[in-house]
C-alpha positions in Angstrom: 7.2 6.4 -3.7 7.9 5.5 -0.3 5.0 4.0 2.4 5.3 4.6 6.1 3.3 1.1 7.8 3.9 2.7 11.3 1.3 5.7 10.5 -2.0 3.7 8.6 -3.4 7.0 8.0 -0.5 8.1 6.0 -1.0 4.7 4.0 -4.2 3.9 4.2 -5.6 3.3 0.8 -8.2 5.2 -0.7 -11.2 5.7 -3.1 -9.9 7.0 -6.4 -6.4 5.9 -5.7 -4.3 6.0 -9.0 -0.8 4.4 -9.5 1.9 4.7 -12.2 2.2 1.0 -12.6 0.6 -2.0 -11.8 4.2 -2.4 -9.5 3.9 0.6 -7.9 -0.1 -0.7 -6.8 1.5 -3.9 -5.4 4.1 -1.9 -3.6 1.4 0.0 -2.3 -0.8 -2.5 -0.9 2.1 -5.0 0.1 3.4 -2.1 2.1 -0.2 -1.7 3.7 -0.9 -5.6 4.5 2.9 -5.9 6.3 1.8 -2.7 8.4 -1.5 -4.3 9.3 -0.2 -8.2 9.2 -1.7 -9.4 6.8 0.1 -10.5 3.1 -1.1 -9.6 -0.6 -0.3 -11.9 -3.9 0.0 -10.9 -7.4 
């Protein structure tokens, strides 16, 4: 699954969301934060 950070609305997350894997949430949000400059932590 690929994220686009220059676009938040494409990335933005969402109520309901639902992920594969607890990597593929991480990706998600890590993805968002750099786009919005901020970090996340596992």
């Amino acid at each position: 699954m690929e994220f686009k950070t220059e676009d938040s609305k494409e990335c933005a997350p969402g109520v309901r969301m639902e992920f594969d894997t607890e990597d593929a949430t991480y990706n998600f949000y890590n993805s968002y934060a750099l786009g919005h400059e901020f970090s996340v932590r596992k």
